[in-house]
DSSP file (Angstrom, degrees, kcal/mol; ACC not computed):
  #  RESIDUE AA STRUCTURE BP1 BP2  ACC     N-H-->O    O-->H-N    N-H-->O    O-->H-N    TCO  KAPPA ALPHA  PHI   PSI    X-CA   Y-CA   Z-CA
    1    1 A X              0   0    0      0, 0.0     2,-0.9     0, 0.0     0, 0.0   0.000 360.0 360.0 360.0 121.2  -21.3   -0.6  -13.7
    2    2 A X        +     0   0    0      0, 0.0     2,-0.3     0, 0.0     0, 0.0  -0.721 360.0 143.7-112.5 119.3  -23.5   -2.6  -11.8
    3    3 A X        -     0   0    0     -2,-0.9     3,-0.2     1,-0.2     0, 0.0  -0.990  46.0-137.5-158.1 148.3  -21.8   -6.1  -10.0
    4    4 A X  S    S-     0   0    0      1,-0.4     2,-0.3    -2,-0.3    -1,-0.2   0.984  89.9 -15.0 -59.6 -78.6  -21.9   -8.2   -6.8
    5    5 A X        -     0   0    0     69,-0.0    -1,-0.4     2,-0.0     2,-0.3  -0.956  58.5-179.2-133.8 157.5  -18.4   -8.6   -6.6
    6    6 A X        -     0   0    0     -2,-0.3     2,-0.9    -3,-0.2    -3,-0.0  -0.945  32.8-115.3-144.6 169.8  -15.5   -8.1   -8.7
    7    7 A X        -     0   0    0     -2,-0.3     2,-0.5     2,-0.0    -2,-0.0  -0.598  36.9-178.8-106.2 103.4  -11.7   -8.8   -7.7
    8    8 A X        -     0   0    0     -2,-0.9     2,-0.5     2,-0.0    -2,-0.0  -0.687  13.1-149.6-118.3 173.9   -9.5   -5.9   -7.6
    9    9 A X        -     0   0    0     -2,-0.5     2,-0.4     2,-0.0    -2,-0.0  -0.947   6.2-166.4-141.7 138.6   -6.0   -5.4   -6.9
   10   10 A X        -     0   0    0     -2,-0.5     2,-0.2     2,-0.0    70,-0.2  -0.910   1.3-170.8 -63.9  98.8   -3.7   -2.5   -5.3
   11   11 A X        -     0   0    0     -2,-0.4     2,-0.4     9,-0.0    87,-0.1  -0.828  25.7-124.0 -90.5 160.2   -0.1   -2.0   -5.3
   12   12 A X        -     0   0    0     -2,-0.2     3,-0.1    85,-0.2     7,-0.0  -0.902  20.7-175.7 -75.9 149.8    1.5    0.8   -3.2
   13   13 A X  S    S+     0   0    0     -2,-0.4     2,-0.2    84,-0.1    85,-0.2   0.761  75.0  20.5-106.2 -24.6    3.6    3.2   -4.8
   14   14 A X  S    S-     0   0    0      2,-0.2     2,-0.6    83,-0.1     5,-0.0  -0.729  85.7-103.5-138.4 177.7    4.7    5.1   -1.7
   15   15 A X  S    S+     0   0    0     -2,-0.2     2,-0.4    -3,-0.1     3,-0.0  -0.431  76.2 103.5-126.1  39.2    4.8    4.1    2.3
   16   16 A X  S >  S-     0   0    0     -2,-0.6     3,-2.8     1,-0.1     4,-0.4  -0.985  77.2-122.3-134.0 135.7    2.0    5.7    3.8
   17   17 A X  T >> S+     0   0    0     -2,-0.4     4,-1.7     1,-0.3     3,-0.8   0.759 106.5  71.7 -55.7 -42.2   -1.5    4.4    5.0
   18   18 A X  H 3> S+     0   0    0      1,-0.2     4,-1.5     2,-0.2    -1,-0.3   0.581  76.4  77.3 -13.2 -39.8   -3.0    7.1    2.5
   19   19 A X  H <4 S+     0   0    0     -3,-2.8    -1,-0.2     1,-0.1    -2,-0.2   0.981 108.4  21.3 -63.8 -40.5   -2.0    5.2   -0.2
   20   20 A X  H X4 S+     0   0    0     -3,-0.8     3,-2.6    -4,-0.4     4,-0.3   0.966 122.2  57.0 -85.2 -67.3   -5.0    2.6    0.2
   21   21 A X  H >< S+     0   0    0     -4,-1.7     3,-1.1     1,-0.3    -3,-0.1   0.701  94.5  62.7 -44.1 -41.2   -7.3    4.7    2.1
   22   22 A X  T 3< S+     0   0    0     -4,-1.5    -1,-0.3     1,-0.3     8,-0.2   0.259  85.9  77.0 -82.9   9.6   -7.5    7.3   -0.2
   23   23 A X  T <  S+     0   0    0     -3,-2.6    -1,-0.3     7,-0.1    -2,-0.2   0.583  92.7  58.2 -80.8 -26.0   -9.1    4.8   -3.0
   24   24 A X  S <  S+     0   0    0     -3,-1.1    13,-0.2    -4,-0.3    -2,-0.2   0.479  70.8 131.9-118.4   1.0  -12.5    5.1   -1.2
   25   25 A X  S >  S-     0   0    0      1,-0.1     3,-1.8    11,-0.1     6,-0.2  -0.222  76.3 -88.9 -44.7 133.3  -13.2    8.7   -1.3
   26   26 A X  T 3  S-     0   0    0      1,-0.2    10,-0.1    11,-0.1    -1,-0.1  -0.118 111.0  -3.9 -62.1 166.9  -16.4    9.4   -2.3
   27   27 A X  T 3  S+     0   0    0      1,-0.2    -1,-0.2     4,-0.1    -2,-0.1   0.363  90.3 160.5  39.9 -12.0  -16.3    9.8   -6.2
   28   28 A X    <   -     0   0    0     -3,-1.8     3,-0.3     1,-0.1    -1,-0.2  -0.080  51.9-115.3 -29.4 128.1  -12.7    9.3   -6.0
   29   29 A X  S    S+     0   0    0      1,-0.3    -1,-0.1    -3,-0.1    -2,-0.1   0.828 114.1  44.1 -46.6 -37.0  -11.4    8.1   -9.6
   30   30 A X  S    S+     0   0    0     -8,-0.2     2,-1.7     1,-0.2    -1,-0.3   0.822  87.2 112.1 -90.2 -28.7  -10.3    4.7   -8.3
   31   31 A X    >   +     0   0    0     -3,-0.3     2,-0.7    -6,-0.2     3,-0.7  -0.310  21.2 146.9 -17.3  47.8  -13.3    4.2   -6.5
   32   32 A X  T 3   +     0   0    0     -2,-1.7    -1,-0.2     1,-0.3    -8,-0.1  -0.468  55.6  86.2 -89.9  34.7  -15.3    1.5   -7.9
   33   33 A X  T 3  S-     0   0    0     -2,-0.7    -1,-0.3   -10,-0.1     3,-0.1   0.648  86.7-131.2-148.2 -51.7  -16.7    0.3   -4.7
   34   34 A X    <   +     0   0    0     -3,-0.7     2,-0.7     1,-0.3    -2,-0.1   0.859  62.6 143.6  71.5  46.6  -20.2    3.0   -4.3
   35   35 A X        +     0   0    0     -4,-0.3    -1,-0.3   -10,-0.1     2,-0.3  -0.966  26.0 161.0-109.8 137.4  -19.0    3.4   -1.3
   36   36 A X        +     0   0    0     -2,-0.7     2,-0.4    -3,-0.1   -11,-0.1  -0.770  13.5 173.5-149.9 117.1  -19.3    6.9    0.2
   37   37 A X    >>  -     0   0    0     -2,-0.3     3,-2.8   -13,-0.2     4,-1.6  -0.930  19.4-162.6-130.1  90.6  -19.0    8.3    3.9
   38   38 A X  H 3> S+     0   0    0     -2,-0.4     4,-1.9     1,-0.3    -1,-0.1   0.753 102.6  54.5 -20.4 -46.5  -19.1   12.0    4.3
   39   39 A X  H 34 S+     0   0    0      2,-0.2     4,-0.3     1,-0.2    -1,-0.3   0.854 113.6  44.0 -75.1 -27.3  -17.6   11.1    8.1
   40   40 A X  H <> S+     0   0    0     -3,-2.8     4,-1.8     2,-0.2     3,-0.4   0.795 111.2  56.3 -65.0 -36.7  -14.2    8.8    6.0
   41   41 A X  H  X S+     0   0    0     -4,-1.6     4,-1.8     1,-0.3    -2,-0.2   0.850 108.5  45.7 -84.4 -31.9  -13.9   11.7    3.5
   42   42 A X  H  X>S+     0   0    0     -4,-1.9     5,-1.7    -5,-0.2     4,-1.0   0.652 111.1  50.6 -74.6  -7.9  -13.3   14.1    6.5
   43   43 A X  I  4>S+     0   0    0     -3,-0.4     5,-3.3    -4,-0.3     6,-0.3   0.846 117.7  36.1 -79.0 -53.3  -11.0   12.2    8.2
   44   44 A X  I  <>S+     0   0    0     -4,-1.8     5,-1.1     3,-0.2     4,-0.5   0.967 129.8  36.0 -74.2 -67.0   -8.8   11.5    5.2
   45   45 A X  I  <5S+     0   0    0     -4,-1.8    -3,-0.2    -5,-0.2    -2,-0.2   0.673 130.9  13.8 -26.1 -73.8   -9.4   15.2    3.8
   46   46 A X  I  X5S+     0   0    0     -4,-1.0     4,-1.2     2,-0.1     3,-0.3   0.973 126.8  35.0-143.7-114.8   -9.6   17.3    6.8
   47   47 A X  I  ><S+     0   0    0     -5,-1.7     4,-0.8     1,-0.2     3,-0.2   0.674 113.8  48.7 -32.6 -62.6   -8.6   16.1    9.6
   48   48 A X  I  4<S+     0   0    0     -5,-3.3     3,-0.3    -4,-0.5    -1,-0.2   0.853 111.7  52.8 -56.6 -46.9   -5.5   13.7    8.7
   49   49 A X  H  4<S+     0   0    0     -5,-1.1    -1,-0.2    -6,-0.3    -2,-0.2   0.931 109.7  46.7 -49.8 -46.9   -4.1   16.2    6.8
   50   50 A X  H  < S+     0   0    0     -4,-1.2    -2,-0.2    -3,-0.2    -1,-0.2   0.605  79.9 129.6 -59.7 -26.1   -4.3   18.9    9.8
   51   51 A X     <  -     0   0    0     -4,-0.8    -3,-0.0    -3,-0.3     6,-0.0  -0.217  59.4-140.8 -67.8 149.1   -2.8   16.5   12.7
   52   52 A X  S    S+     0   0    0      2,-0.0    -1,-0.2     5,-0.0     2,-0.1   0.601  79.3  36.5 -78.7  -7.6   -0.2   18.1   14.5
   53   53 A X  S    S-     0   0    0      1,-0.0     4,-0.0     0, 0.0    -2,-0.0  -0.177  74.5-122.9-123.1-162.3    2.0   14.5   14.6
   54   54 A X  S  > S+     0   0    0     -2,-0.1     4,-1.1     3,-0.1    -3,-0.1   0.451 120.3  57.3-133.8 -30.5    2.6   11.7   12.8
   55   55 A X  T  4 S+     0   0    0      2,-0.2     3,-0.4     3,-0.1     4,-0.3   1.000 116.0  43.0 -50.4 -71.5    0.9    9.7   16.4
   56   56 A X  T  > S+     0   0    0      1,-0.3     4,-0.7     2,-0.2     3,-0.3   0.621 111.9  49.6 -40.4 -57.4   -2.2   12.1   15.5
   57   57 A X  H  > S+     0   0    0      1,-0.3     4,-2.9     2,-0.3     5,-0.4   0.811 123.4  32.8 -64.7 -45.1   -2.2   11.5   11.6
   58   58 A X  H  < S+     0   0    0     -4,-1.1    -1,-0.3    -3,-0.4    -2,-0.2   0.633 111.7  57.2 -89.8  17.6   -2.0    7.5   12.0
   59   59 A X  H  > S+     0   0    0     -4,-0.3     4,-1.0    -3,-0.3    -1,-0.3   0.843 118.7  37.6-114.7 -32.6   -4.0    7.3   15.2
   60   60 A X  H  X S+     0   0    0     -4,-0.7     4,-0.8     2,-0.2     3,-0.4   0.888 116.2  51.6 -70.8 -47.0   -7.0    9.4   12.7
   61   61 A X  H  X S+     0   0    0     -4,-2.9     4,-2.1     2,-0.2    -1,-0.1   0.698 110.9  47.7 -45.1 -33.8   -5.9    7.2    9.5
   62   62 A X  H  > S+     0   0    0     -5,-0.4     4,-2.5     1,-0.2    -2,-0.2   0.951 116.0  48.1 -82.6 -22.6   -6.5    3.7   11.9
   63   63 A X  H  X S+     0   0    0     -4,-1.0     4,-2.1    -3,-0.4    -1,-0.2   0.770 111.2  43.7 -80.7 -24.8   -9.9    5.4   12.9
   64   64 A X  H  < S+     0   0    0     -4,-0.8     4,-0.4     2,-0.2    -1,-0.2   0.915 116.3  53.3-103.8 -60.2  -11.2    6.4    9.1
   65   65 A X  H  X S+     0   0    0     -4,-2.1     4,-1.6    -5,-0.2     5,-0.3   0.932 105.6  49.4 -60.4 -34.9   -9.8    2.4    8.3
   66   66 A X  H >X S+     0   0    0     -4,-2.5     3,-3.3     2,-0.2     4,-3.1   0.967 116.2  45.4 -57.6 -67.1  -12.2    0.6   11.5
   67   67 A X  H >X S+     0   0    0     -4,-2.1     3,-5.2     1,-0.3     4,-0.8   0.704 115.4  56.8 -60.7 -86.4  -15.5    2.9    9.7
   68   68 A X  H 3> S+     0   0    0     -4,-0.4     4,-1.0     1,-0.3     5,-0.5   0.440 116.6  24.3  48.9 -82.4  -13.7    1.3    6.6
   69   69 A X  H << S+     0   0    0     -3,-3.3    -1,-0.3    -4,-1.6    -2,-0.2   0.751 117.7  67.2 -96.9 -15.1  -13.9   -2.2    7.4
   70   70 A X  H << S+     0   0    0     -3,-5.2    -2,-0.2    -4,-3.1    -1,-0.2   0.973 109.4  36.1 -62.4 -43.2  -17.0   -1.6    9.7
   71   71 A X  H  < S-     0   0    0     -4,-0.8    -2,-0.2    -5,-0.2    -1,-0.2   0.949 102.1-156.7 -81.0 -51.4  -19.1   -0.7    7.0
   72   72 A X     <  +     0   0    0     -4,-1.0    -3,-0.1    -5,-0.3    -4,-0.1   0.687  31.4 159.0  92.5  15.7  -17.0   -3.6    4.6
   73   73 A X  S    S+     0   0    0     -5,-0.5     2,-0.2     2,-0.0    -1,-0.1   0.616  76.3  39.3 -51.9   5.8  -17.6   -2.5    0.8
   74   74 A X        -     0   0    0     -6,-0.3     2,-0.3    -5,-0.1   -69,-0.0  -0.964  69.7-150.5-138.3-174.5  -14.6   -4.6    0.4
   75   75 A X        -     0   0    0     -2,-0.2     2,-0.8     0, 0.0    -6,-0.0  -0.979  17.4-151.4-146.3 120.0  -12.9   -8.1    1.7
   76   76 A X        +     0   0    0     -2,-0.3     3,-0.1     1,-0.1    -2,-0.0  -0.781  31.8 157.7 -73.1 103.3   -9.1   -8.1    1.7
   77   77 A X        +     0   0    0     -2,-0.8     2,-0.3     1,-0.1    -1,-0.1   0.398  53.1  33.4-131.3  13.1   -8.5  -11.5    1.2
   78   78 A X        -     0   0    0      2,-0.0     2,-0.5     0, 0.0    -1,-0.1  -0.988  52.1-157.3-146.6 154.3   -4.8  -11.4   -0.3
   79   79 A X        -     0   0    0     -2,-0.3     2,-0.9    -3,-0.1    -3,-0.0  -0.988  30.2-111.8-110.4 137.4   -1.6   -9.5   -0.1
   80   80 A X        -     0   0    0     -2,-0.5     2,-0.2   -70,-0.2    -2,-0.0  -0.401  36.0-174.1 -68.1 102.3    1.1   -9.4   -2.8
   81   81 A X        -     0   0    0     -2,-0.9     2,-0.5     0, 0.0    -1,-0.0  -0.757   9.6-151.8 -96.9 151.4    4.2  -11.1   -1.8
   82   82 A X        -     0   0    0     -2,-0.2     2,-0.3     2,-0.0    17,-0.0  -0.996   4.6-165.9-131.0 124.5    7.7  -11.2   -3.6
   83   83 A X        +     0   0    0     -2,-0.5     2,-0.4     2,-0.0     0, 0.0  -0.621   8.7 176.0 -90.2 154.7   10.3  -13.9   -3.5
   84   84 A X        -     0   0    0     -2,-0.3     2,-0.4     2,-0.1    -2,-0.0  -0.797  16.2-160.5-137.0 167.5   13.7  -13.3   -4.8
   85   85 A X        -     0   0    0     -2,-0.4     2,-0.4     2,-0.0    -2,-0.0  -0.772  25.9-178.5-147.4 117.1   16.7  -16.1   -4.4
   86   86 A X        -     0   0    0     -2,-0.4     2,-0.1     4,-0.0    -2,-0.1  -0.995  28.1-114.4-115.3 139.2   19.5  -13.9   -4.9
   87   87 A X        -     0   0    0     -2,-0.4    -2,-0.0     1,-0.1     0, 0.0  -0.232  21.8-124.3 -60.4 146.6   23.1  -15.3   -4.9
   88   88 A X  S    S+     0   0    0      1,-0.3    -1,-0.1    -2,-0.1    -2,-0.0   0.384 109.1  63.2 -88.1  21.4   25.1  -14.2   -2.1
   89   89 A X  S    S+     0   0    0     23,-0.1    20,-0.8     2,-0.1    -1,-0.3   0.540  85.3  99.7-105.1 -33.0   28.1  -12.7   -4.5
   90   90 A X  E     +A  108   0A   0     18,-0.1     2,-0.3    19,-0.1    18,-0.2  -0.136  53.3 172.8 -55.9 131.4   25.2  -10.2   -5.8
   91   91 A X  E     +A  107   0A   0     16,-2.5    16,-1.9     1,-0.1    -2,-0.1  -0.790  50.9  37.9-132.1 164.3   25.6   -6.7   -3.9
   92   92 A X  S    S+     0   0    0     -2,-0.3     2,-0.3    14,-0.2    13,-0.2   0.652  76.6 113.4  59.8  31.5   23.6   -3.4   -4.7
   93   93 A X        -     0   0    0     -3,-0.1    -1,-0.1    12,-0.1    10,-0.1  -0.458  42.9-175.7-126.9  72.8   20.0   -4.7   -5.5
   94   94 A X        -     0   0    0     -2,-0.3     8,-0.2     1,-0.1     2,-0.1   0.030  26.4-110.0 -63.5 173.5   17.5   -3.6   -2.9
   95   95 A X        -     0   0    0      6,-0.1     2,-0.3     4,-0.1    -1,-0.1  -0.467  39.1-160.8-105.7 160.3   13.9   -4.5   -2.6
   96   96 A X        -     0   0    0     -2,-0.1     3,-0.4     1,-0.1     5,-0.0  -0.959  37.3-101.2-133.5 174.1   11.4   -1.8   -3.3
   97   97 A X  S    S+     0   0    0     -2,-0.3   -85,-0.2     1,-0.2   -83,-0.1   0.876 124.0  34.4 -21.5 -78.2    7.8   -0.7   -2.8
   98   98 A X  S    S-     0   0    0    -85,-0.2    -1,-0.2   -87,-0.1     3,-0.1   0.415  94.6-132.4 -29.7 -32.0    7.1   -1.9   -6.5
   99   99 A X        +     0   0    0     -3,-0.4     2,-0.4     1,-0.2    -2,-0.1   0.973  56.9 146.1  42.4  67.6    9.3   -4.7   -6.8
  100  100 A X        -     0   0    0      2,-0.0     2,-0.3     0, 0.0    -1,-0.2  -0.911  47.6-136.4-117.6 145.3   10.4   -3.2  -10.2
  101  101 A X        -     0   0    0     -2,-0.4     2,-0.3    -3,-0.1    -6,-0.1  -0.787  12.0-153.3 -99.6 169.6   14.5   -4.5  -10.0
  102  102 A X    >   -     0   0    0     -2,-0.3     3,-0.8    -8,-0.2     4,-0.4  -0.888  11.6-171.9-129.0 101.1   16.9   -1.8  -11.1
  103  103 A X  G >   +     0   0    0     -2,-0.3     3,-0.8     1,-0.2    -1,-0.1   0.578  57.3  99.7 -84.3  10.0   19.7   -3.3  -12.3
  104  104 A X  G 3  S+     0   0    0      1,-0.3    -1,-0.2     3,-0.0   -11,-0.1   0.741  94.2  32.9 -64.7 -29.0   22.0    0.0  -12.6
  105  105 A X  G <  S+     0   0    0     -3,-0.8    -1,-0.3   -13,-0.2    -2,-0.2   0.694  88.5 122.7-113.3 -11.6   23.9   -0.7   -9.4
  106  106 A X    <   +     0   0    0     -3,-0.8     2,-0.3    -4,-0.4   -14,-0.2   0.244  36.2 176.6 -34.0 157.9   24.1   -4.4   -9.2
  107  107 A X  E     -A   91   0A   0    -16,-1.9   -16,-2.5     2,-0.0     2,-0.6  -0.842  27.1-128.4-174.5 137.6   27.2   -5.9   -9.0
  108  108 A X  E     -A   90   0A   0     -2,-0.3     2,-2.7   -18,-0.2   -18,-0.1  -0.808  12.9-141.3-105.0 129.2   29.0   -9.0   -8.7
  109  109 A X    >   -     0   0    0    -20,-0.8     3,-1.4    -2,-0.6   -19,-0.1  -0.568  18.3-166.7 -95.3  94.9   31.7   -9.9   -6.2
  110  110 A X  T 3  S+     0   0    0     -2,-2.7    -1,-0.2     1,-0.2   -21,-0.0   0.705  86.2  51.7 -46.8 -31.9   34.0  -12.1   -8.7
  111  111 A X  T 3  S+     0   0    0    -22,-0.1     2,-0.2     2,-0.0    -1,-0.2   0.451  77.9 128.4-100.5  16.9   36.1  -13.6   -5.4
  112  112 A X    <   +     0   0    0     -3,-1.4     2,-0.5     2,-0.0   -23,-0.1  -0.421  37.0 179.7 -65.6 123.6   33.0  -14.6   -3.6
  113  113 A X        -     0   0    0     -2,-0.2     2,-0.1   -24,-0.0     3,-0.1  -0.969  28.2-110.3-135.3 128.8   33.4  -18.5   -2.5
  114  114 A X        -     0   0    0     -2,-0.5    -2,-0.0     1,-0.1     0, 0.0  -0.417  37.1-100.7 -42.7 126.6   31.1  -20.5   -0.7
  115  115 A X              0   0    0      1,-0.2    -1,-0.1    -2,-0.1     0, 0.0  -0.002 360.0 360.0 -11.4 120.2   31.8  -21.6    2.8
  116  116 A X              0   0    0     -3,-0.1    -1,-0.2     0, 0.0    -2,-0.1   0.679 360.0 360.0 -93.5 360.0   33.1  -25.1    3.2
């Protein structure tokens, strides 16, 4: 597919720096970018996987994102934000990753009164 720029968009599904990173592997499915760096793919592959920490893993993960942004085959120019207005008698509805609601635990506290 041959293009200047096109806009694409990302959610994460799970809480880990991986989630994003691992989009720019060379040939990688979601990779639409042509970008490919033998030295990013070992980092994420190789190396990140291997660290003895969780310091190690992100302190190799922040290094593989600077080549990343050095080189620039993309331009982050949004994040997805979610608003809610929940009523303060609603209990059990937590935020997620997705922002998919689940209403299975929701509940309303029937003796809830505003402050006067």
């Amino acid at each position: 597919m041959a293009f200047q720029m096109a806009r694409r968009g990302w959610i994460g599904d799970y809480v880990d720096p991986n989630n994003f990173l691992d989009l720019f592997l060379c040939g990688g499915g979601n990779n639409n970018t042509g970008f490919c760096d033998p030295q990013f793919d070992d980092m994420i592959q190789r190396q990140a996987p291997r660290a003895r920490s969780r310091e190690e893993r992100y302190t190799i993960l922040h290094a593989a994102e600077t080549l990343l942004m050095e080189q620039m085959p993309i331009i982050p120019i949004y994040t997805y934000t979610s608003n809610h207005l929940i009523h303060p008698s609603v209990h059990g509805m937590p935020s997620n990753l997705m922002d998919s609601l689940n209403f299975k635990y929701v509940s309303l506290d029937k003796d809830w009164k505003a402050a006067d």
